[in-house]
PAZAPA-4460 file (N, C-alpha, C; in steps of 0.05 Angstrom, whole numbers, plus 32768, in hexadecimal, padded with zeros to 4 digits):
% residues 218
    n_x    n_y    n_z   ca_x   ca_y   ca_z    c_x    c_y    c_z   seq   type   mol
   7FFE   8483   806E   8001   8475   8055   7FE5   8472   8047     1      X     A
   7FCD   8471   8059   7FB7   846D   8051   7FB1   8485   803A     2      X     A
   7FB9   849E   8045   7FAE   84B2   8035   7FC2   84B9   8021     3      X     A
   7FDD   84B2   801D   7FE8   84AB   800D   7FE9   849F   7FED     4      X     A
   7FDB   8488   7FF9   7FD6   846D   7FE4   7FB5   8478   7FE2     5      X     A
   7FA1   8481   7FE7   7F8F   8491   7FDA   7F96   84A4   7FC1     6      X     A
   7FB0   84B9   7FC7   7FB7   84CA   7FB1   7FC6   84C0   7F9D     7      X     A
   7FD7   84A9   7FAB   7FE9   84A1   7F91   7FDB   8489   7F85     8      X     A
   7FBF   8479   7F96   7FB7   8468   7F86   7FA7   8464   7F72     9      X     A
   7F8E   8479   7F85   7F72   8480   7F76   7F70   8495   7F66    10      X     A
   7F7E   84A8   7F66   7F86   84BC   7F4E   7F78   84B3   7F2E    11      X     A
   7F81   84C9   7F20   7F7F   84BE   7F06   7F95   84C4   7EFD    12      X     A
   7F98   84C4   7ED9   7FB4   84BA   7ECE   7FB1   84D6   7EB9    13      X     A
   7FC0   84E6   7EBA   7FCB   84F9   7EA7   7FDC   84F3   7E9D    14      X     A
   7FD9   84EC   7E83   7FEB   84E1   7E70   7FF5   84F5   7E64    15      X     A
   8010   84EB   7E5C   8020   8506   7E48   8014   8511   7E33    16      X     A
   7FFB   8516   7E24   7FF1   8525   7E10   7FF3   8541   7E15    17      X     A
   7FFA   8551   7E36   7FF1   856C   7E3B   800C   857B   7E35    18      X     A
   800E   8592   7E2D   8027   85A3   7E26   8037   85A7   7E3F    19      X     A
   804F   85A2   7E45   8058   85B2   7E5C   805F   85C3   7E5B    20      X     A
   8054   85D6   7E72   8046   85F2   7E6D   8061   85FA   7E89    21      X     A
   8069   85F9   7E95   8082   8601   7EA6   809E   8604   7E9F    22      X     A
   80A1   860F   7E8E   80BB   8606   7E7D   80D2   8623   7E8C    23      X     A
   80D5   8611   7EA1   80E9   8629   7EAE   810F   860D   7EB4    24      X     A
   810C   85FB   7EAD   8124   85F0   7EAD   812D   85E5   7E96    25      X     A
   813C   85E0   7E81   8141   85DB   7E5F   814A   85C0   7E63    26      X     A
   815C   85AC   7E71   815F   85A4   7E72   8147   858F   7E82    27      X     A
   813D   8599   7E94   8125   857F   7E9F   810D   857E   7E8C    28      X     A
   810A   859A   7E85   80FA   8592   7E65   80FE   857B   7E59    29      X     A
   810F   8582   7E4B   8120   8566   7E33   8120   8547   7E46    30      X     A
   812C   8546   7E56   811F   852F   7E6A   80FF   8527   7E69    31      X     A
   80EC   853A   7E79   80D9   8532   7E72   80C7   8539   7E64    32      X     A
   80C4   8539   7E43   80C0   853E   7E3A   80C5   8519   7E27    33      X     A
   80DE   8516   7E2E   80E2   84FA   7E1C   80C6   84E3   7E35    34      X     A
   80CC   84EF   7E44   80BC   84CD   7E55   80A4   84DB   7E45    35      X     A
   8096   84EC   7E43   807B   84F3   7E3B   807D   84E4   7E1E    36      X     A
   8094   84E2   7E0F   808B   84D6   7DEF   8091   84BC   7DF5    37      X     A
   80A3   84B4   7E08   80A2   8491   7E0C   8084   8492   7E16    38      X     A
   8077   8496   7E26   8058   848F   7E2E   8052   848A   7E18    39      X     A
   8047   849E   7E10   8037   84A3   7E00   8037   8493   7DEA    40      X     A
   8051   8487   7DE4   8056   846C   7DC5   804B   8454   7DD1    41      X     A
   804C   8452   7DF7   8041   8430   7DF7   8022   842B   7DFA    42      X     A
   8025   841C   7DF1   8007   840B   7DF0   8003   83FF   7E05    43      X     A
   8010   83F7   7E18   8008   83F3   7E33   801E   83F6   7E4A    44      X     A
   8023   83EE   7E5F   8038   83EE   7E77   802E   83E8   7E8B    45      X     A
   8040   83D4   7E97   8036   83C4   7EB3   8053   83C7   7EC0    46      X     A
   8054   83CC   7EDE   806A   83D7   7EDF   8060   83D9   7F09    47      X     A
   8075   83C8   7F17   806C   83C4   7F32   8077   83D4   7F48    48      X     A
   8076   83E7   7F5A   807F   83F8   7F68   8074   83FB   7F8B    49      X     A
   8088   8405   7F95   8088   8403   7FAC   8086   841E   7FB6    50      X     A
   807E   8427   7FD2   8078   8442   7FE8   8087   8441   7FF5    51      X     A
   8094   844A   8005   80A6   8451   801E   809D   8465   802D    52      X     A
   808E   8468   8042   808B   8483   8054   80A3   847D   8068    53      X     A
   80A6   8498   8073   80C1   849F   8086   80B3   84B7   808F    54      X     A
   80B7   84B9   80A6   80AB   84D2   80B7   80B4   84D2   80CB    55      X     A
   80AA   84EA   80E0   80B1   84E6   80F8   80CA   84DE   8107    56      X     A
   80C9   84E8   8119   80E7   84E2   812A   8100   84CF   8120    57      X     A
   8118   84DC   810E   812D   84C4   8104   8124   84B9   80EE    58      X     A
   8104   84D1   80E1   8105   84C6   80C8   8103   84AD   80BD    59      X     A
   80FA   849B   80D4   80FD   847A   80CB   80E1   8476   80B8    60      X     A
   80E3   8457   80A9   80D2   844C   8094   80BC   844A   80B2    61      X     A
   809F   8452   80AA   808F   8444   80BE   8081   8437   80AA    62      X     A
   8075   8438   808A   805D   842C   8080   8075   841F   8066    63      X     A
   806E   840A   805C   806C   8401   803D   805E   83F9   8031    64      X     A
   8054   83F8   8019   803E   83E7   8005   8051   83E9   7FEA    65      X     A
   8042   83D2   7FE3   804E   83C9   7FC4   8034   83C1   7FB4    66      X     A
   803E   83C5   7F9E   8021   83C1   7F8B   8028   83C2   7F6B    67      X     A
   8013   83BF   7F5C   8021   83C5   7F44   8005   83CD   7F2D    68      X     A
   801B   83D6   7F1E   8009   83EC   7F07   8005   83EB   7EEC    69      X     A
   7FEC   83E7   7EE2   7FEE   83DD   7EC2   7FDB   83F7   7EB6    70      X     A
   7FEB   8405   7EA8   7FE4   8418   7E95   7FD2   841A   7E77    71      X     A
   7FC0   8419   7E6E   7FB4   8422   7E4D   7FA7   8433   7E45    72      X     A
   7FBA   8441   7E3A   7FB2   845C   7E34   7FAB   846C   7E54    73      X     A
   7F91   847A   7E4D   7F85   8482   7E60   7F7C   8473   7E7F    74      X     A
   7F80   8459   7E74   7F70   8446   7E93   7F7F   843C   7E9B    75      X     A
   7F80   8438   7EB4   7F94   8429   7EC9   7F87   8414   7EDB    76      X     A
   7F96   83FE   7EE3   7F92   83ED   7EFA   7FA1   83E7   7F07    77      X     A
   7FA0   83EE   7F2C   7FB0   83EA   7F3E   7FB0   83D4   7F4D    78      X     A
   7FC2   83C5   7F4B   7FC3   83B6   7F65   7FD6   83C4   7F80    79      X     A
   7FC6   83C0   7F9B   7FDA   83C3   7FB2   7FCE   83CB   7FCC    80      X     A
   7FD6   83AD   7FD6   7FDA   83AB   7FF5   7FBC   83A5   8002    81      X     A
   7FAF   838C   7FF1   7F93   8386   7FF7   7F81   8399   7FE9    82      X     A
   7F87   83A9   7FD7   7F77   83BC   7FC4   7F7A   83BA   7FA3    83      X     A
   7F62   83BF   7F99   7F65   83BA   7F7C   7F57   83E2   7F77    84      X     A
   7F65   83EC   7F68   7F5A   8407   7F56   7F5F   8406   7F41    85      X     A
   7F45   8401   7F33   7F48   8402   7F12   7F35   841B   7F03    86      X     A
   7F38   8424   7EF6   7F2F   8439   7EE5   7F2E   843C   7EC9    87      X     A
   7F17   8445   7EBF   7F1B   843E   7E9E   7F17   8458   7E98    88      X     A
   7F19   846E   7EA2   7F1A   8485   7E95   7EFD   8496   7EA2    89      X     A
   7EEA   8485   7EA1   7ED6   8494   7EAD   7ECE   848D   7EC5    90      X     A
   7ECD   8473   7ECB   7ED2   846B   7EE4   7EE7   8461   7EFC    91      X     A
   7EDC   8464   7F09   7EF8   8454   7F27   7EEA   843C   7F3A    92      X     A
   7EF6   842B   7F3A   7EED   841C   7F4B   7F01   8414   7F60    93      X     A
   7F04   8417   7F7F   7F12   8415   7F92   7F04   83F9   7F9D    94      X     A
   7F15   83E4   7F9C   7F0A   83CE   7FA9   7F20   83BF   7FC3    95      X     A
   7F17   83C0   7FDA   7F15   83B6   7FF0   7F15   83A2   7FF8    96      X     A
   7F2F   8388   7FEC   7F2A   836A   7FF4   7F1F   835F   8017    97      X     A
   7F28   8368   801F   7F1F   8369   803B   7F01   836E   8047    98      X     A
   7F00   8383   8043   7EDF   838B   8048   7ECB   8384   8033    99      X     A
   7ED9   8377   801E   7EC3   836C   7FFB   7EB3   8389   7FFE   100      X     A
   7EC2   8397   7FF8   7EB4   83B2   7FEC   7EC0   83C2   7FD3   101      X     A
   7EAD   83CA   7FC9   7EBD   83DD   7FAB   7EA3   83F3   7FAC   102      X     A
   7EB9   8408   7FB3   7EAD   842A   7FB2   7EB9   842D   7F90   103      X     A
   7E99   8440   7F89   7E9C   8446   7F69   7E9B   845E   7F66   104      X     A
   7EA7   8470   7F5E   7EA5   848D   7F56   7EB3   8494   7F3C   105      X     A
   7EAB   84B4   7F32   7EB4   84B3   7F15   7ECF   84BC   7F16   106      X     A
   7EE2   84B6   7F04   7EF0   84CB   7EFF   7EF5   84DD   7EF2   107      X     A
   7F08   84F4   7EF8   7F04   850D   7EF4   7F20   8513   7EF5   108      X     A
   7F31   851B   7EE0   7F48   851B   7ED9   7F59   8536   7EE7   109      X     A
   7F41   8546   7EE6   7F4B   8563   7EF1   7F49   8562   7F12   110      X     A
   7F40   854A   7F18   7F37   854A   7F37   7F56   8542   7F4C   111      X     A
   7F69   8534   7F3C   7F7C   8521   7F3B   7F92   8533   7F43   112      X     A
   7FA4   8529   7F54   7FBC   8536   7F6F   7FD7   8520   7F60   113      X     A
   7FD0   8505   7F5F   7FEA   84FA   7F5C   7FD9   84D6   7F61   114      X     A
   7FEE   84CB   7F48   7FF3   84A8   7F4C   8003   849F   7F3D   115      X     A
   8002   8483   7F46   8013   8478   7F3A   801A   8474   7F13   116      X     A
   8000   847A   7F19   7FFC   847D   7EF1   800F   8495   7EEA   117      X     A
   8003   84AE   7EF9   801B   84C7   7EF4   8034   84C9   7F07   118      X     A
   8036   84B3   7F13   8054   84B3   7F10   8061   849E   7EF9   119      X     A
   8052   849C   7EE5   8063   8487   7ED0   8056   849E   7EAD   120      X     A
   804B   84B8   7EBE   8047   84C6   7EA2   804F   84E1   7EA5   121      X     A
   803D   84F5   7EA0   8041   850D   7E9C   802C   851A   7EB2   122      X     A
   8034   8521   7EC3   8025   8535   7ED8   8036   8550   7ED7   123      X     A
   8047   8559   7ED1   8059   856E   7ED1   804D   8587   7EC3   124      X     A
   8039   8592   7EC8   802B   85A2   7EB6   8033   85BE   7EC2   125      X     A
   8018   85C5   7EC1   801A   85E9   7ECA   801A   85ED   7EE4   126      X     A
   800E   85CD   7EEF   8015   85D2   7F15   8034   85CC   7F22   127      X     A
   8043   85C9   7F0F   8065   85C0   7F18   8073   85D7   7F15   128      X     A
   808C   85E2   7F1B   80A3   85E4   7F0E   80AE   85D2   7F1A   129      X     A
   80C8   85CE   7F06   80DE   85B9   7F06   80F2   85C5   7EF3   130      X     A
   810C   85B1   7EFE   8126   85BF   7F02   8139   859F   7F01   131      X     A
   814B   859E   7EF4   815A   858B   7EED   8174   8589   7F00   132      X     A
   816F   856F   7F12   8185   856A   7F2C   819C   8558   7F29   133      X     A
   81A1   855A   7F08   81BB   8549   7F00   81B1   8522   7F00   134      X     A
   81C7   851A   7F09   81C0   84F8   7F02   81C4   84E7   7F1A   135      X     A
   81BD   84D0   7F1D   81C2   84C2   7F2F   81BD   84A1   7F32   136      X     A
   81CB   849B   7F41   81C5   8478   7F37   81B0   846B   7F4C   137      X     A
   81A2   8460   7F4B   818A   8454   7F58   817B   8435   7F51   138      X     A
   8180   8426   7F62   8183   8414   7F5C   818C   8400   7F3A   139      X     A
   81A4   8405   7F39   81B3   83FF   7F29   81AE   8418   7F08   140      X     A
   8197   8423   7F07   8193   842E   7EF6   819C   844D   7EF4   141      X     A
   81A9   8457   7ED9   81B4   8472   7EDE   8199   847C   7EDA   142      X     A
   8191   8495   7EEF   8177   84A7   7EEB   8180   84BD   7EE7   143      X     A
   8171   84CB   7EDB   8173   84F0   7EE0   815D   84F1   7EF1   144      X     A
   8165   8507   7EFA   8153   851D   7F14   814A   8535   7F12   145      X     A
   812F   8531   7F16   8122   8549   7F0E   8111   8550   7F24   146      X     A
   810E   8562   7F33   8106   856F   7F46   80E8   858E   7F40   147      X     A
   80D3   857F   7F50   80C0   8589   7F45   80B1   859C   7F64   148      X     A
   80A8   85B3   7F5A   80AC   85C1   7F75   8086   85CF   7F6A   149      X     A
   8074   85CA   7F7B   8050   85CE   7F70   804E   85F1   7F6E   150      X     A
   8049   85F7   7F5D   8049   861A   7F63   8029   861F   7F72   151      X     A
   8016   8612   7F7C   7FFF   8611   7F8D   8015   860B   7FAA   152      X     A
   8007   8619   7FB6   801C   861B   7FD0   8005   8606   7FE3   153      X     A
   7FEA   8604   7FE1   7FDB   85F8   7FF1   7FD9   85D7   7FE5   154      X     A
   7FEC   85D1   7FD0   7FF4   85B0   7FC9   7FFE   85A1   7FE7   155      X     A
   7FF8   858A   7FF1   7FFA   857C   8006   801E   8578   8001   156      X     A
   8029   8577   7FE6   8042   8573   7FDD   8053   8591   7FE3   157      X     A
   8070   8586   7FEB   807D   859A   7FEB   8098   859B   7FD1   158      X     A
   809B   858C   7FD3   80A8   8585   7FBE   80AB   855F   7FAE   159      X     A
   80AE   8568   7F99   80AC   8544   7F8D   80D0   8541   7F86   160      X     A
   80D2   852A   7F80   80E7   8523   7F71   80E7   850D   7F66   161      X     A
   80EA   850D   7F46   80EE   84F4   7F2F   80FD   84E9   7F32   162      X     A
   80FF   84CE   7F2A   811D   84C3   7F24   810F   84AD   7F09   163      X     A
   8125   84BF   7EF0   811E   84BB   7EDF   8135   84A0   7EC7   164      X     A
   812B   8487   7EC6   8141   847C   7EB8   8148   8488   7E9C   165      X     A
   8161   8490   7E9B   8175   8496   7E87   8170   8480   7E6C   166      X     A
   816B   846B   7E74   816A   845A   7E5E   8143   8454   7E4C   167      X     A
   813A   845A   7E60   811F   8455   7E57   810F   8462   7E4E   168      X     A
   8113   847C   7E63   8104   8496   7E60   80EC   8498   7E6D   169      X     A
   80EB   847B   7E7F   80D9   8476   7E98   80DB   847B   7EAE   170      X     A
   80C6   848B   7EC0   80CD   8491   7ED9   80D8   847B   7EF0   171      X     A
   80E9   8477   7EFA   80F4   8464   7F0C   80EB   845F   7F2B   172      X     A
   80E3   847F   7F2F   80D2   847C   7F4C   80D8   849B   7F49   173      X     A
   80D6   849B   7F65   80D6   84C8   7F71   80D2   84C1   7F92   174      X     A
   80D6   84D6   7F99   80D6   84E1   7FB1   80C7   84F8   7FB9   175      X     A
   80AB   84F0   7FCF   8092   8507   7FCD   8099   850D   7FE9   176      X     A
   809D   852B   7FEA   80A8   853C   800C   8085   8547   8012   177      X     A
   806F   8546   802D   8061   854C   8033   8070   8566   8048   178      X     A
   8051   8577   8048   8056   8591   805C   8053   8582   8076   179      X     A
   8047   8565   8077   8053   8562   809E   8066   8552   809A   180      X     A
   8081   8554   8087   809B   8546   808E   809B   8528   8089   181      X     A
   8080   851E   8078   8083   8504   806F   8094   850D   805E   182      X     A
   80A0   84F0   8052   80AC   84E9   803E   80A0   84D4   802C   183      X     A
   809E   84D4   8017   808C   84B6   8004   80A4   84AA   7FEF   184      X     A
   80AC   8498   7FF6   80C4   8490   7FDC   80B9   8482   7FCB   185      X     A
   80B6   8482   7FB7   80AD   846A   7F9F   80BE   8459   7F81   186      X     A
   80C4   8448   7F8F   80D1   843B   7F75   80C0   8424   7F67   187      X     A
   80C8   842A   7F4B   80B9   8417   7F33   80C5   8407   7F25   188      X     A
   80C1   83EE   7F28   80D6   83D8   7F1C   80C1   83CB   7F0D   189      X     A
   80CF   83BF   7EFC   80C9   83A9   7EEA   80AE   83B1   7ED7   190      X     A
   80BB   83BD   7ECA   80AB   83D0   7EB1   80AC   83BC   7E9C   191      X     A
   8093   83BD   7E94   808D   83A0   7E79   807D   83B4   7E64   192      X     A
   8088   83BC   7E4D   8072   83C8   7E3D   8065   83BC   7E22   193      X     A
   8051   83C4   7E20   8042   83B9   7DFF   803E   83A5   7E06   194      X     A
   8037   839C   7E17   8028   837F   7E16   800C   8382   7E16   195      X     A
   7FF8   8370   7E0D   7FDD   8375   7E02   7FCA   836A   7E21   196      X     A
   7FB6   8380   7E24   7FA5   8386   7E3E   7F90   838A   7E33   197      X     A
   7F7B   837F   7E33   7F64   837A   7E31   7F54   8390   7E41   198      X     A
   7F40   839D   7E35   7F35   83B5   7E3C   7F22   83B0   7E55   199      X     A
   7F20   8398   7E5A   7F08   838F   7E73   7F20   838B   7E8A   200      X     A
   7F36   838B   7E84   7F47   8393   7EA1   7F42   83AF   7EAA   201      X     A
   7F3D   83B7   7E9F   7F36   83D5   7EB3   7F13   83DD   7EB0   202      X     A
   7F0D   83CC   7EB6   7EF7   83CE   7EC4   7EEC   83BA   7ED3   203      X     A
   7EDF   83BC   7EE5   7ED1   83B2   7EFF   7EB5   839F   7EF3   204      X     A
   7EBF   8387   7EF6   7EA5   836D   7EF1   7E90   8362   7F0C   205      X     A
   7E81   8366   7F0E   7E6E   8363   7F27   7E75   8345   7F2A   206      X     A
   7E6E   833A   7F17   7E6D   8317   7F0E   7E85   8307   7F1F   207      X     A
   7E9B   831C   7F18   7EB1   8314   7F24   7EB7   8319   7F44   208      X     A
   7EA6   831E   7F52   7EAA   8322   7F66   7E90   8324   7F7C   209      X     A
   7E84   8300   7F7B   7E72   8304   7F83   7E72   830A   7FA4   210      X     A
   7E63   831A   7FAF   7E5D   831C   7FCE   7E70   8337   7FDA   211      X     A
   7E6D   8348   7FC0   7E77   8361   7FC1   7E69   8376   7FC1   212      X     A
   7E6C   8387   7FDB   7E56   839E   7FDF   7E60   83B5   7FC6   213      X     A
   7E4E   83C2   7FB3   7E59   83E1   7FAD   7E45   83F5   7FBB   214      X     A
   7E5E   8400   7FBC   7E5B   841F   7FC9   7E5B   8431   7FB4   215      X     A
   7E4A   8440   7FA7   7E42   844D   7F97   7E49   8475   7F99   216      X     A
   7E5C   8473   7F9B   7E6B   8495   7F98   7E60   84AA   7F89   217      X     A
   7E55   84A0   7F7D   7E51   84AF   7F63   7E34   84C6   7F59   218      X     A
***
């Protein structure tokens, strides 16, 4: 889970501005293609979600974390599971309630595998195909399903899967298959949009946190 919640936490956020360049299914197009113009109209999104690993023998749940996610524009702030990751576009700050530590490094958009930001935007680019898996109901919400398969064969991912609400045009959660037979489930509840966020939430106040070592990445 640890290395997990590194890719889906500390990531950065590819937002829907990029063309999707995979256009081998017509129908999962048109799907996502609408969540990319819902992004892209809000002015902000806070929106709380949960992990599920399953592995190993019988497949059982061994890890969970819950946390939650506030989106602007380009910058994100994470809460989850004794960790704060906030980012304003040029920077990251990973903070450590436990150990009172915050590692700082830059970000780098092209450096970026997967998070929770791009699972609520547009990651579907020239490293996906995807293929439209009909509809399905998930926690009370009708989704479409879209199934995303990495054409880089050396991606830690073997295959993804969306679950996309029908009503919103927001991603609902997915399902991430690893080459050692993990499984990652992710659902996203309680989506709040356009509410006004102050640009000093995504970034890191020393002031605010006195008797905090940084670790300097960068």
């Amino acid at each position: 889970m640890r290395r997990i919640l590194s890719i889906l936490a500390i990531g950065g956020i590819c937002l829907a501005t990029q063309p999707v360049l995979a256009q081998n299914d017509a129908k999962a197009k048109t799907v996502l293609d609408a969540v990319s113009k819902k992004v892209t109209s809000l002015k902000s999104l806070k929106a709380d979600f949960s992990i599920n690993l399953t592995g190993g023998k019988g497949g059982k749940t061994t890890d969970t974390k819950k946390g939650s996610l506030t989106l602007k524009g380009q910058k994100y702030h994470v809460l989850i599971s004794g960790q704060e990751i906030i980012c304003d576009n040029k920077t990251i700050w990973t903070y450590n309630k436990e150990a009172k530590e915050v590692q700082v490094s830059n970000f780098n958009a092209a450096e970026q595998t997967m998070s929770p930001a791009k699972l609520l935007t547009n990651f579907w680019d020239k490293e996906y195909k995807y293929a439209y898996k009909g509809g399905r109901k998930e926690k009370g919400k009708d989704c479409d399903v879209i199934e995303l398969t990495p054409t880089d064969t050396k991606k830690q991912f073997t295959k993804i899967e969306l679950l996309i609400d029908k009503g919103t045009s927001l991603i609902a959660g997915g399902n991430y298959w690893e080459k050692n037979g993990n499984k990652y489930q992710i659902t996203v509840t309680n989506c709040v949009t356009n509410k006004d966020v102050p640009d000093t939430y995504f970034t890191w106040n020393p002031k605010d946190h006195a008797g905090v070592e940084t670790v300097d990445l960068r």
